[in-house]
C-alpha positions in Angstrom: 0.0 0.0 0.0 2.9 2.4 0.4 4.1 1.6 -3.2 7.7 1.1 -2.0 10.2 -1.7 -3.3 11.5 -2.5 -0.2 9.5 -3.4 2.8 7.9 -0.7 4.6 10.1 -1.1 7.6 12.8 -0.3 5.6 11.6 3.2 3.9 13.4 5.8 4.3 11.9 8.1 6.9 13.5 11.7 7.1 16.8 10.1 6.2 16.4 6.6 8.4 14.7 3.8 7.6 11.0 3.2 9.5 12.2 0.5 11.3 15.1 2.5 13.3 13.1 5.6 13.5 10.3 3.2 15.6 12.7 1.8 17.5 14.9 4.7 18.7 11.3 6.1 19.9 11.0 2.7 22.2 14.7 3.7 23.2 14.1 5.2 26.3 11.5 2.8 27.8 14.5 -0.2 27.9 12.9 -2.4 25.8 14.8 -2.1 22.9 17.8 -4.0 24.2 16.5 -7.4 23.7 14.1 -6.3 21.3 12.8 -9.4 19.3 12.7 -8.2 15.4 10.6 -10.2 13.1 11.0 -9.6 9.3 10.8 -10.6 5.5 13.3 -13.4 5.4 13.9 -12.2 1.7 15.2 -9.2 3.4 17.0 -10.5 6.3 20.2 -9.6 5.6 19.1 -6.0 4.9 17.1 -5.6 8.2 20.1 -7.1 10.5 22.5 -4.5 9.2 20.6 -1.6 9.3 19.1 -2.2 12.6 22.6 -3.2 14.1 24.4 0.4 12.2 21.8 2.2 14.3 22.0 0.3 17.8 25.2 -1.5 17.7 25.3 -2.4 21.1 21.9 -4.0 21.7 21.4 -7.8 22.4 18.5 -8.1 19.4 17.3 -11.1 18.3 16.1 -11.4 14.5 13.4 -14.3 13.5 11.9 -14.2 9.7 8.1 -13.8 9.6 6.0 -15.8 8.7 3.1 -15.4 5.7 0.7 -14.1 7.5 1.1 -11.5 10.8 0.1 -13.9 13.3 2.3 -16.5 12.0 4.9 -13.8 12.5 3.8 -13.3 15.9 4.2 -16.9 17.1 7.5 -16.9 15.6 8.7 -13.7 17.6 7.1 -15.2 21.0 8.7 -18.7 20.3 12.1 -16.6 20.2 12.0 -14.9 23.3 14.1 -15.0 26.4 12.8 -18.1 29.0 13.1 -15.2 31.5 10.9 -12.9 29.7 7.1 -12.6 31.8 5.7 -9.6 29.9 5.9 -8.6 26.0 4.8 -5.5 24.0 4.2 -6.1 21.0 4.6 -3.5 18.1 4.1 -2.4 14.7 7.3 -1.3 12.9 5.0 1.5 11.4 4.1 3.5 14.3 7.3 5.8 14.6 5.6 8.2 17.3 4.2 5.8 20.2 4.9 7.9 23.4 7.2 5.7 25.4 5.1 6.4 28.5 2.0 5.0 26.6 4.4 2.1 25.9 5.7 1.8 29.8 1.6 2.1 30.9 0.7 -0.9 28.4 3.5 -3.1 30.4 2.3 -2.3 33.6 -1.2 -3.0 33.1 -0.3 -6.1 31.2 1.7 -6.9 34.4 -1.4 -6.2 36.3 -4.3 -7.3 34.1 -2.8 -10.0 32.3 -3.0 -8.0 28.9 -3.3 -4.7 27.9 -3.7 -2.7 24.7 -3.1 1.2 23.3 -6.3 2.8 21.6 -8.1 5.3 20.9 -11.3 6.8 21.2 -12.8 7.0 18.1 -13.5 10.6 16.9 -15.8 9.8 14.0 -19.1 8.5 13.6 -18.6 4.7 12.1 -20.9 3.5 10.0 -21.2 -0.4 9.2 -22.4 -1.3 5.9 -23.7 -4.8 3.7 -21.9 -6.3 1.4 -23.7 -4.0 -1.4 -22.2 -0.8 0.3 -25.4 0.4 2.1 -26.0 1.5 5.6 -26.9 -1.4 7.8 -25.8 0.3 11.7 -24.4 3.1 13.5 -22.9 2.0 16.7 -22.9 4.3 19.7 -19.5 6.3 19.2 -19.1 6.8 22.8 -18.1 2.4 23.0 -15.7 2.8 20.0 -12.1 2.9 19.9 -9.3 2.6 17.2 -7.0 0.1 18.2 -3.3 0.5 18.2 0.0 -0.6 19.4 2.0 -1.8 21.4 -0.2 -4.8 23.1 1.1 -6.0 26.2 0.6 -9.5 27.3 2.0 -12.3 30.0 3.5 -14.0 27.9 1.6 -17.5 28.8 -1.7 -15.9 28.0 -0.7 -15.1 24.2 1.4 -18.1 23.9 -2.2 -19.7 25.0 -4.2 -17.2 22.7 -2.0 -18.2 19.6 -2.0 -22.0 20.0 -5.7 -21.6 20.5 -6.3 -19.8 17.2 -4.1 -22.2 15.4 -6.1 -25.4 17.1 -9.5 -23.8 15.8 -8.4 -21.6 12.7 -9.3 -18.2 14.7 -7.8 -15.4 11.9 -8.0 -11.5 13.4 -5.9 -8.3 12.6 -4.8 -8.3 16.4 -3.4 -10.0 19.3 -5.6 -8.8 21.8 -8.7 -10.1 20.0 -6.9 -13.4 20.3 -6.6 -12.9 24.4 -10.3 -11.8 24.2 -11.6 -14.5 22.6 -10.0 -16.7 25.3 -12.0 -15.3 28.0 -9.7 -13.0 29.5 -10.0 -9.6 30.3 -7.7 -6.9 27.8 -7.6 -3.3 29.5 -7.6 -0.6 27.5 -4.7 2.2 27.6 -5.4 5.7 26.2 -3.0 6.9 23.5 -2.7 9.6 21.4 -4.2 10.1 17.3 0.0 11.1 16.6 0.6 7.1 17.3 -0.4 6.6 13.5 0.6 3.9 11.8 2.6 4.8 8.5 0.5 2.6 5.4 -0.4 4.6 2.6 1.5 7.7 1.1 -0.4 10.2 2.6 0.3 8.3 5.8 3.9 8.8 4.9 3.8 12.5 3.8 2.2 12.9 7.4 5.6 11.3 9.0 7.4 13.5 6.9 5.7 16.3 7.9 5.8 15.7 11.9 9.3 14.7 11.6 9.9 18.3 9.9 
């Protein structure tokens, strides 16, 4: 969707690729040292040496994706640390998460058992059939627009993802995964400047901020 030949994680942002600029935002909440990176095996090679150029000292570990993103997911949980209890979970595209957003997702994960950033939604959503007319207007005031990070015990979404692979569960998140388990996902207020870098105009927005 951004119409790059590279993947997205890799575009050049202001001068550094999406993928750094992300990741020296998560700088100052700690995480970053032993930051689990998940990417295009086609592009492995690229994504280790740009992401080592900009944090040469950190203890990252690098695990190619899978096809789909949740695939990709269970690949970066099965690589992390036997010592790890909570992970955050984050889109490479969202170059402006606050990192006290990031630090309140962990800490409710560590109390709650998991945790997601959002949004309330601003706009009236509509819901439409299949033939593009109005079927419902839900009550704005219940909305939100998820984003990232999701913070989890790591049990709980190791449990979420082997459930959705036992019963062929397919969502765009991992806290609908924890959700449909049962368990309870609080939600943490973040801010409309966490946008997630897709399209162009998405990207002539980062520019923009970043100017």
């Amino acid at each position: 969707r951004l119409g790059a030949s590279t993947p997205k994680a890799l575009a050049p942002l202001a001068g550094e690729p999406l993928i750094v600029r992300t990741l020296r935002r998560l700088a100052p909440t700690g995480l970053v040292d032993d930051a689990v990176i998940v990417m295009p095996a086609s592009h492995a090679d690229e994504f280790r040496r740009v992401v080592t150029d900009a944090f040469p000292g950190a203890r990252m570990t690098f695990v190619s994706g899978g096809a789909e993103r949740q695939l990709s997911v269970m690949r970066g949980l099965d690589a992390l640390d036997e010592s790890v209890e909570i992970v955050a979970i984050h889109d490479a595209a969202r170059p402006f998460v606050a990192p006290e957003t990031v630090l309140r997702a962990v800490d409710e994960a560590r109390e709650c058992g998991a945790a997601t950033v959002a949004i309330p939604s601003t706009d009236t959503i509509l819901v439409s059939d299949a033939d593009g007319f109005l079927v419902d207007t839900p009550d704005r005031s219940m909305l939100w627009a998820c984003q990232t990070p999701q913070a989890f015990r790591v049990d709980l979404i190791r449990e979420a993802h082997a459930r959705a692979m036992r019963d062929g569960w397919a969502v765009t998140d991992d806290a609908t995964l924890v959700r449909r388990l049962g368990a309870r996902v609080r939600l943490v207020k973040g801010s409309p400047l966490n946008l997630k870098v897709t399209t162009p105009e998405d990207y002539a927005l980062a520019e923009a901020i970043l100017a």
